[in-house]
C-alpha positions as CSV (number, residue, x, y, z in Angstrom):
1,X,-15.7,-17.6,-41.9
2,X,-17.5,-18.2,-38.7
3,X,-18.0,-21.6,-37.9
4,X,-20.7,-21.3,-35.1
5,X,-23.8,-21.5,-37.0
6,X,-27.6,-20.4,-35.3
7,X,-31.0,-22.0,-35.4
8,X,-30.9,-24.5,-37.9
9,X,-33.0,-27.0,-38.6
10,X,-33.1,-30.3,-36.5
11,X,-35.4,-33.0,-37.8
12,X,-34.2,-36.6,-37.5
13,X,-34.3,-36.6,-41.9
14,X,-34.2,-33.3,-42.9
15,X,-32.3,-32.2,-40.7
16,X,-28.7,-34.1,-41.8
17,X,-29.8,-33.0,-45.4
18,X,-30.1,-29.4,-44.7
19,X,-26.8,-29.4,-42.6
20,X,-24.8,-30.9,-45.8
21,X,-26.9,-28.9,-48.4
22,X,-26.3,-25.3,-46.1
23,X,-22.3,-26.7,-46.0
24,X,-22.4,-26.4,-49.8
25,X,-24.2,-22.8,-49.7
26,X,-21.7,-21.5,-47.4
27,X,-19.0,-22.8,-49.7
28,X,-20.3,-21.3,-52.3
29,X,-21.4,-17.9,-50.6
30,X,-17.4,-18.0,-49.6
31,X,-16.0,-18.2,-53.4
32,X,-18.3,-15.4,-54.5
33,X,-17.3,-13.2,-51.9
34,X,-13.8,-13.7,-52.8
35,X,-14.5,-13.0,-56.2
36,X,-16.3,-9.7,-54.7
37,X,-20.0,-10.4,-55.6
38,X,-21.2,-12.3,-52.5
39,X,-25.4,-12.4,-53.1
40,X,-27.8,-14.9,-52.3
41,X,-29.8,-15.8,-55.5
42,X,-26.1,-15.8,-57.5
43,X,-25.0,-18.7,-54.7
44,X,-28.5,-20.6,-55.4
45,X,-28.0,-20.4,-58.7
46,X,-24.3,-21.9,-58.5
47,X,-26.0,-24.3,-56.0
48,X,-28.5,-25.5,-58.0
49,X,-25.9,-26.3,-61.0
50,X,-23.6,-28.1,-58.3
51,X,-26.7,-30.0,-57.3
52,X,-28.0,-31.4,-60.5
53,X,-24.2,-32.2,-61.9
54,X,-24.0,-34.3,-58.5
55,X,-27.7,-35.7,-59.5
56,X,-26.5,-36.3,-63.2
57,X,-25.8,-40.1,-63.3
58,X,-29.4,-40.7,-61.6
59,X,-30.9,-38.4,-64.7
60,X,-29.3,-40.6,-66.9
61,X,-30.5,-43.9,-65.4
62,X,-33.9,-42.6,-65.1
63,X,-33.7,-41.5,-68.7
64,X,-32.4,-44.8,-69.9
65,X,-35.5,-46.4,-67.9
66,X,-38.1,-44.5,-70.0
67,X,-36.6,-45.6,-72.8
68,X,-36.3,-49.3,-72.1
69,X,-40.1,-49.0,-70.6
70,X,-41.3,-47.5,-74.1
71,X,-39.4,-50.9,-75.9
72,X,-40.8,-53.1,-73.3
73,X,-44.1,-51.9,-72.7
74,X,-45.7,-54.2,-76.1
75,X,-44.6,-57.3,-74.2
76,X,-45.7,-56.1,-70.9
77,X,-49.4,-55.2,-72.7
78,X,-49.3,-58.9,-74.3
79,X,-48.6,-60.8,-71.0
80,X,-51.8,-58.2,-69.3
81,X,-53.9,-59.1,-72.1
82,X,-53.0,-62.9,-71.9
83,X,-53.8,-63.3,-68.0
84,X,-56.9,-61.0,-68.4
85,X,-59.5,-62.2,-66.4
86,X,-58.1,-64.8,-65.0
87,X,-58.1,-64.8,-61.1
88,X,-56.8,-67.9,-60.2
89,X,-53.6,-68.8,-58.1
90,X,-51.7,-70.2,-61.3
91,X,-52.8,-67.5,-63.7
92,X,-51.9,-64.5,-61.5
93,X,-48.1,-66.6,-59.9
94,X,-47.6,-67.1,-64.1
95,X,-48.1,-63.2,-65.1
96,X,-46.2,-62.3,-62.2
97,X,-43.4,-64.8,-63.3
98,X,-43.3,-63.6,-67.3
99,X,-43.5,-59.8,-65.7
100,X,-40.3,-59.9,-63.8
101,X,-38.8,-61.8,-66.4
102,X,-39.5,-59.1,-68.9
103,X,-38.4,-56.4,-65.8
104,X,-35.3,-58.7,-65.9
105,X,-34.8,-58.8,-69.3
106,X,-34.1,-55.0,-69.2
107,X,-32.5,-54.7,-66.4
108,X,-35.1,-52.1,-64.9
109,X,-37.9,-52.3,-61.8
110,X,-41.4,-51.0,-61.7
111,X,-39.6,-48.9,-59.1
112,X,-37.2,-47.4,-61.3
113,X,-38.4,-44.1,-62.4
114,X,-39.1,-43.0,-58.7
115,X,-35.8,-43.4,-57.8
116,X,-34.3,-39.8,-58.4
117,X,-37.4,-38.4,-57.6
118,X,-37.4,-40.0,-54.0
119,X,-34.1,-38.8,-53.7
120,X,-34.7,-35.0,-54.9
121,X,-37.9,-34.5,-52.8
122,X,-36.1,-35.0,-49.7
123,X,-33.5,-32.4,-51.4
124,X,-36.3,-29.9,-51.9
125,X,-37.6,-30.0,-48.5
126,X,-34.6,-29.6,-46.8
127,X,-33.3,-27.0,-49.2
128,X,-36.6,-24.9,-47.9
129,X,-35.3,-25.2,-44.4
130,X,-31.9,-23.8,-45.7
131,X,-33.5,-20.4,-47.6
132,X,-36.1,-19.5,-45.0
133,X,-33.6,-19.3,-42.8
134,X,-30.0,-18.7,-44.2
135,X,-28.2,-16.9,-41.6
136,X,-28.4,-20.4,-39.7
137,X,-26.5,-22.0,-42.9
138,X,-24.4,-19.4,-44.3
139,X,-21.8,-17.8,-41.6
140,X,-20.8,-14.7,-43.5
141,X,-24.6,-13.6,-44.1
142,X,-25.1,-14.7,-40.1
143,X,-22.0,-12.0,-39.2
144,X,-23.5,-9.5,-41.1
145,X,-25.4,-8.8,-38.1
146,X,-22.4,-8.0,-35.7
147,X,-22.2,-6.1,-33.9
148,X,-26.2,-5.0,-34.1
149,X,-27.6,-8.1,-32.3
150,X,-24.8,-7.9,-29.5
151,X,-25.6,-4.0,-28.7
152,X,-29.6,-4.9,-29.4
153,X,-29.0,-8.1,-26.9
154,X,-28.0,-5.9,-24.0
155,X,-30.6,-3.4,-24.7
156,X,-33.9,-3.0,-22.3
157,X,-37.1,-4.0,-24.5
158,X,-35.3,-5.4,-27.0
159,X,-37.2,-8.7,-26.6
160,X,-40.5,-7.1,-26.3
161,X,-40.1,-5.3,-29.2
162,X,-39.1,-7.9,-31.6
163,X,-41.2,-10.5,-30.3
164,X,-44.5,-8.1,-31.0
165,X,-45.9,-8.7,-33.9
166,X,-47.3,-5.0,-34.6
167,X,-43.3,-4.4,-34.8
168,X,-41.7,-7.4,-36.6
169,X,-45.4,-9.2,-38.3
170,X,-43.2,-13.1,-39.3
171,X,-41.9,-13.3,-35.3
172,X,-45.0,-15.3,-34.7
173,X,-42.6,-17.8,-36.2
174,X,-40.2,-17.5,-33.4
175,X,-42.5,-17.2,-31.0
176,X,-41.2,-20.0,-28.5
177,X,-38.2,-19.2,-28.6
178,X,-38.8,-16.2,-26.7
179,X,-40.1,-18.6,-24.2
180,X,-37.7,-21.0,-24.0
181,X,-35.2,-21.8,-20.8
182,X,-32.2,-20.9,-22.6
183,X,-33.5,-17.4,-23.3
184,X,-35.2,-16.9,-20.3
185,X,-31.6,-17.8,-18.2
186,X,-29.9,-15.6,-20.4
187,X,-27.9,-17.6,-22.6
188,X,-26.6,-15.0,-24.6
189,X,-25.5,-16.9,-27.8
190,X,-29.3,-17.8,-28.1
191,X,-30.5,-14.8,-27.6
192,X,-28.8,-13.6,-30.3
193,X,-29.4,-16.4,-32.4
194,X,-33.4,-15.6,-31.6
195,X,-32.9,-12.0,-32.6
196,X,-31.3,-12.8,-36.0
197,X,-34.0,-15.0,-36.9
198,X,-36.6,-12.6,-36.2
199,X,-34.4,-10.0,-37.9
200,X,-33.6,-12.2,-41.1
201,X,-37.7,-11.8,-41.9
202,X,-38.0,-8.4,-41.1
203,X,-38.9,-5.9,-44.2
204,X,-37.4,-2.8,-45.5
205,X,-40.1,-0.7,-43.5
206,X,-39.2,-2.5,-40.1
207,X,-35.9,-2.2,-40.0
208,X,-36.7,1.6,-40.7
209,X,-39.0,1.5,-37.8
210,X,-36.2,-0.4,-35.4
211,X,-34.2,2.4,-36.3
212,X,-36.5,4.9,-35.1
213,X,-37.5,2.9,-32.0
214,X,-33.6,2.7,-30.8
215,X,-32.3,5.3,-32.0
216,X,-28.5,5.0,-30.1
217,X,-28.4,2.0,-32.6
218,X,-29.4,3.9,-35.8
219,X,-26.1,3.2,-37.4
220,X,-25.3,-0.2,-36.2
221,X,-29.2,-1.1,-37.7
222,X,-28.1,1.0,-41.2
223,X,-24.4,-0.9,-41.5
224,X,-26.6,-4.6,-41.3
225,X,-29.2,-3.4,-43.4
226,X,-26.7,-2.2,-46.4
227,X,-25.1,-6.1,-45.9
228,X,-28.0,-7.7,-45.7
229,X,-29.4,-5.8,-49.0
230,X,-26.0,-6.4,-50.8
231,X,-26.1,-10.0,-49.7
232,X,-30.2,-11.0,-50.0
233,X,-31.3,-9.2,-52.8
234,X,-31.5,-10.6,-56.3
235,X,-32.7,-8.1,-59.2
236,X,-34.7,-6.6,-56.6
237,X,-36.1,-8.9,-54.8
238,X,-35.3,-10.0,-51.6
239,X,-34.2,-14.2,-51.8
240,X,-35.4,-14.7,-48.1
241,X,-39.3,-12.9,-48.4
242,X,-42.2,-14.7,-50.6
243,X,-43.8,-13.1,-53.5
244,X,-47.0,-13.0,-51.4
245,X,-45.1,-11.1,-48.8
246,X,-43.1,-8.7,-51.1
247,X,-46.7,-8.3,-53.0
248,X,-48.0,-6.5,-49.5
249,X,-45.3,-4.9,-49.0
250,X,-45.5,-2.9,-52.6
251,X,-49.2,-2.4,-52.4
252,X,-48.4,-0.3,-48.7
253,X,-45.4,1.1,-50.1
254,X,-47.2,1.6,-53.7
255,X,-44.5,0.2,-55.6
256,X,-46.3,-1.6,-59.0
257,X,-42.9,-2.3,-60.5
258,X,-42.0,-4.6,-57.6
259,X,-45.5,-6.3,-57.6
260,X,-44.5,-7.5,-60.8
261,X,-41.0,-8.9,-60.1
262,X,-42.2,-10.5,-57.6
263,X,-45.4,-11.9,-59.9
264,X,-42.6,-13.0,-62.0
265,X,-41.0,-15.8,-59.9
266,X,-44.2,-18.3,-59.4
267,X,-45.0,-17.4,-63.1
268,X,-41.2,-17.9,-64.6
269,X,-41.3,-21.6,-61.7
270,X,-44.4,-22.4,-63.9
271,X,-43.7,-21.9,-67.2
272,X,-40.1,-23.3,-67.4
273,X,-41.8,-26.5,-65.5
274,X,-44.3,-27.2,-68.7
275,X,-41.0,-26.6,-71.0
276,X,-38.9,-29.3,-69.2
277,X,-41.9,-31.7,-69.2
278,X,-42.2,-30.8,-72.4
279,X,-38.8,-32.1,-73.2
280,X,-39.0,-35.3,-71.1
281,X,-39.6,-38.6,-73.5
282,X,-43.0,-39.7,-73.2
283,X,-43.9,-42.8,-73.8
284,X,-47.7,-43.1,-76.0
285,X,-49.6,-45.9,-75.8
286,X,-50.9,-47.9,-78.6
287,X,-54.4,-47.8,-79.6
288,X,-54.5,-51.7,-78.6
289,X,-53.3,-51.0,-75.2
290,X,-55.0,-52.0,-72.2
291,X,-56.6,-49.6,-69.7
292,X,-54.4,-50.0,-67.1
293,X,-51.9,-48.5,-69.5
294,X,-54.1,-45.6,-71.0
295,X,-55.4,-44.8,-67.3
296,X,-51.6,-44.3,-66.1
297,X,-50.3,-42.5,-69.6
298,X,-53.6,-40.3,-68.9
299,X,-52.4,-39.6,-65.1
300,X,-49.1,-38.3,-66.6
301,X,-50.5,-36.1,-69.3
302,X,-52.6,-34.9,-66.1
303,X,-49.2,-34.6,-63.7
304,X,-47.4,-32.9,-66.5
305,X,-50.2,-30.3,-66.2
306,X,-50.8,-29.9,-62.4
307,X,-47.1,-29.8,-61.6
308,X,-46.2,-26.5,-63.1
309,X,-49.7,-24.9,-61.6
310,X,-48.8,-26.7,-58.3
311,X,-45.0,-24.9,-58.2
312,X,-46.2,-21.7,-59.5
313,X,-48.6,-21.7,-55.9
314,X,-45.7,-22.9,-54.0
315,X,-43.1,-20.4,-54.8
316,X,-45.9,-18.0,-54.5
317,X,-46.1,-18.6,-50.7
318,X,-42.6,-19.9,-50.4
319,X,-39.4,-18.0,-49.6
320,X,-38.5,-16.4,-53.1
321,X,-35.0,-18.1,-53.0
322,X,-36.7,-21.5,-53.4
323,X,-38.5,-20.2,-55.9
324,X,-35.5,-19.2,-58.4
325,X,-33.8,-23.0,-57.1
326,X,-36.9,-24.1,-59.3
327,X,-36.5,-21.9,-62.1
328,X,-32.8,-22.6,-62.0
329,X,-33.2,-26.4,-61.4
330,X,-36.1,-25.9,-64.5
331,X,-33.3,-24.5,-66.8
332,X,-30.3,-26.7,-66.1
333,X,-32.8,-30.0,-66.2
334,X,-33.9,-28.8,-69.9
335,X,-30.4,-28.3,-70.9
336,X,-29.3,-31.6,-69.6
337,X,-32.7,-32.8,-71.3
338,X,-31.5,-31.7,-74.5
339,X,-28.3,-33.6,-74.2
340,X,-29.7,-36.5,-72.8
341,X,-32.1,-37.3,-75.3
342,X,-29.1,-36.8,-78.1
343,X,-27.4,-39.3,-76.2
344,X,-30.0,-41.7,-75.4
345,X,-31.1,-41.4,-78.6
346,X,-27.6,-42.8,-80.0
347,X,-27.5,-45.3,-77.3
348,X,-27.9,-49.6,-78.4
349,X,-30.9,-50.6,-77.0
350,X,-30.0,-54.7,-77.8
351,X,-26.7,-54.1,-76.3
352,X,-28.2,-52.7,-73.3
353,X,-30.5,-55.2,-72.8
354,X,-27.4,-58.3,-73.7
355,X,-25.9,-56.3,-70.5
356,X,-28.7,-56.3,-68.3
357,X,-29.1,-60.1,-69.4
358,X,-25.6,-60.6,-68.4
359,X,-26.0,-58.9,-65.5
360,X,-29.0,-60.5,-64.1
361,X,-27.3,-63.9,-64.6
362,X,-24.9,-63.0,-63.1
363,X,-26.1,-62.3,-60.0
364,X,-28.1,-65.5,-60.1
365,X,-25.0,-67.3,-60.0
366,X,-23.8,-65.8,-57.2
367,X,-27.1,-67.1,-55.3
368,X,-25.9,-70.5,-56.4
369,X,-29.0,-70.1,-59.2
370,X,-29.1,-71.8,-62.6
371,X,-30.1,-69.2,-64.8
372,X,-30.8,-71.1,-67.7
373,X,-32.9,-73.6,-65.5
374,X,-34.5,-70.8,-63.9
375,X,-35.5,-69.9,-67.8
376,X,-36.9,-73.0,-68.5
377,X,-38.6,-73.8,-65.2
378,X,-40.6,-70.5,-66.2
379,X,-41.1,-71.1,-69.4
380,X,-43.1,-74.4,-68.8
381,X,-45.1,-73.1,-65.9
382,X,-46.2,-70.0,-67.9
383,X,-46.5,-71.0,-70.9
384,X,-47.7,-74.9,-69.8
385,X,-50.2,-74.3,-67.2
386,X,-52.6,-77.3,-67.3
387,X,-53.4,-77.9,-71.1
388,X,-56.0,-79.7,-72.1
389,X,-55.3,-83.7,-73.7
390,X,-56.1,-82.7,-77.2
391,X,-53.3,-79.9,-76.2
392,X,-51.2,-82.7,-75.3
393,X,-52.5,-84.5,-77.8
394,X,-51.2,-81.9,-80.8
395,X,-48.0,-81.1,-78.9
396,X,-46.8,-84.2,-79.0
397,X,-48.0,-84.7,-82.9
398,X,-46.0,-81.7,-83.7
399,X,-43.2,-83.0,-81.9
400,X,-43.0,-86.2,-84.3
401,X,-41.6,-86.4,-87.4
402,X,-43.4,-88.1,-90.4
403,X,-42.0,-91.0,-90.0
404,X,-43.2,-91.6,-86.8
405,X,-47.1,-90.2,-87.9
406,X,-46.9,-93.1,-90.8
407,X,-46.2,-95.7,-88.0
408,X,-49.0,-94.7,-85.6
409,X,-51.4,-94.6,-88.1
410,X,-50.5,-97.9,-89.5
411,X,-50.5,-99.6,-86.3
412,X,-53.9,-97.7,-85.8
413,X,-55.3,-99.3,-89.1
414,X,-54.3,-102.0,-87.9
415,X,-55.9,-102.7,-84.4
416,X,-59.1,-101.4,-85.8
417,X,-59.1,-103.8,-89.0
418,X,-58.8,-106.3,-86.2
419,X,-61.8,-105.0,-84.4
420,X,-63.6,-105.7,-87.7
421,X,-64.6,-102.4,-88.3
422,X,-65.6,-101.6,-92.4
423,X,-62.1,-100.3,-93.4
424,X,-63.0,-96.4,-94.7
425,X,-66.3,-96.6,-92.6
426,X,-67.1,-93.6,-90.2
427,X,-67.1,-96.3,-87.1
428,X,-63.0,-97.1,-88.1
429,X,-62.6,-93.6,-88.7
430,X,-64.1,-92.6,-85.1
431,X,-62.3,-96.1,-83.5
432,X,-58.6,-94.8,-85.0
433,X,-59.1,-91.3,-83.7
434,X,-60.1,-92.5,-80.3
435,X,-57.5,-95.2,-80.0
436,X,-55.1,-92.9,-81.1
437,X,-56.0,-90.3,-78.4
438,X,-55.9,-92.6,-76.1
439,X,-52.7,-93.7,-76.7
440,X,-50.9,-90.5,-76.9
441,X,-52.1,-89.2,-73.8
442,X,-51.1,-93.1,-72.1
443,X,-47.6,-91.7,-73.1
């Protein structure tokens, strides 16, 4: 394998990503040639099952998170119902105390559910980087165009002619490069680099045309077309074009049959998204619930909806290998679903939760915190906020035990027979209850 690689991508983010995802596709690409069926869509299929084995323990913690959210959402509803309304500094410090103590009590954060999701988007974006340009990634797909790009490099009007437009119609994409120092000095590894790029998006018909145009290269351009056709295509279809791209290609070559293969990948991305959505527990809310809760369970119904329309327009425009990742990713996600919810499904909630207790304490401890204070210090400022005196009042009554009632009322009878008040009258009645009151709250 060659290790000098072309134009690849060089964002500050993405690019690292790409570098480490396009490592993983050459490995792959490697292994299938040695096993003599090197193609493209074959190694994004392996890659996509590599991907999501590496992504499995996330899957599961994410899963395990819907499922603890579906147990804890009653008490979250209870505490939103109990503070509702109330704006105040106390109220709204109190709800946000009980709510991470119920977060805590799980052992989950409102964050939690994002968490593989802001790890795969970066994934996705990168891995778009990797198919639209795989020659960059994938060395043995890159040499497939030696020694074409070396003759075609020391050619006169070679530049022009692949830089045109009317000749090659995606080098509009590559435009710059033409421009750039390096190629204007002659730095001949970037040339060439700059010529398999614009090559890589060339169709069936162009290369045809290239052909014809240099015709002392006719055989070098046949050789890298038979590769590049044993390497790109997949049942057909070409892994580096998009379906919109292929569909405009079969209308001026009238080929229906490839209209609807490549019809078939944004439809297939679409439909296997509603099926793994489909799969994924979701969590209803009660009738009882507040709005904030129906209005976010609504949002996901709507998301679950949108989603598969909204990858079904992507792969439509997109390169058609990042289109089959989907499907592929679709698949392996609803088997993994299937044998997720079996297991989450079996799994002890209470024991999960006695660990996430355990945990949390732990970790409190380590901060030098008393968990158990820290329990109680929360319990009497949420559930104790300013009460009222006859709150006190009844507290403390509850508190006592009968014998204790018997002497406060005697000792009441008492100071009020003293007061000469008609025992049994509605003035000694009204006299005890006060001096009682008063009393209690004194303490």
């Amino acid at each position: 394998m060659s290790l000098i690689l072309l134009t690849q991508y060089t964002g500050a983010i993405l690019g690292p990503i790409a570098r480490i995802l396009g490592w993983i596709m050459n490995g792959i690409f490697f292994l299938l040639d040695k096993i003599g069926i090197p193609n493209i869509g074959l190694a994004i299929i392996c890659f996509t099952i590599v991907i999501y084995l590496l992504l499995l323990p996330l899957t599961i913690k994410q899963q395990k998170f819907s499922k603890l959210n579906a147990r804890m959402s009653p008490e979250l509803q209870a505490i939103n119902k109990k503070y509702a309304g109330k704006k105040d500094n106390e109220s709204m410090t109190a709800m946000q105390q009980e709510t991470q103590a119920v977060y805590a009590k799980y052992g989950v954060s409102p964050s939690g559910s994002c968490v593989t999701l802001l790890i795969q988007m970066p994934i996705l974006f990168a891995l778009y980087r990797v198919f639209m340009n795989v020659p960059a990634y994938v060395s043995q797909v890159k040499d497939a165009f030696y020694p074409l790009v070396e003759k075609l490099s020391q050619t006169a009007g070679s530049a022009e002619y692949l830089s045109n437009t009317e000749n090659i119609r995606q080098a509009s994409m590559y435009a710059r490069q033409f421009t750039n120092e390096a190629f204007l000095a002659g730095n001949m590894d970037y040339i060439q680099n700059t010529y398999i790029d614009v090559l890589y998006k060339a169709s069936t018909a162009e290369w045809n045309a290239l052909s014809q145009h240099f015709s002392s290269l006719s055989q070098d351009v046949s050789h890298t077309l038979e590769l590049l056709t044993k390497y790109n295509n997949f049942l057909g279809l070409n892994m580096g074009n998009s379906p919109s791209y292929m569909i405009h290609e079969a209308i001026q070559a009238g080929s229906y049959l490839m209209i609807v293969g490549a019809l078939m990948i944004p439809v297939l991305s679409a439909v296997t998204q509603w099926i793994n959505a489909k799969l994924m527990p979701q969590a209803e809310p009660e009738k009882s619930a507040d709005s904030q809760q129906n209005s976010m369970a609504q949002s996901m119904k709507m998301m679950n909806t949108i989603m598969p329309i909204m990858s079904a327009f992507f792969c439509y425009t997109l390169p058609a290998g990042m289109g089959l990742y989907w499907i592929a990713g679709s698949v392996v996600r609803s088997i993994q679903q299937v044998a997720i919810n079996k297991y989450i499904d079996k799994l002890d909630i209470d024991a999960e939760i006695k660990k996430n207790v355990e945990k949390r304490n732990a970790k409190l401890r380590k901060k030098g915190i008393d968990p158990e204070k820290l329990n109680r210090n929360a319990s009497l400022n949420t559930r104790n906020m300013a009460p009222s005196s006859n709150q006190q009042i009844r507290s403390r009554a509850s508190s006592m035990t009968q014998e204790e009632k018997d002497e406060a009322m005697r000792k009441a009878t008492e100071y009020y027979n003293k007061n000469k008040a008609k025992p049994g009258s509605i003035s000694a009645k009204a006299n005890m209850v006060r001096d009682y009151n008063e009393r209690n709250t004194k303490k």
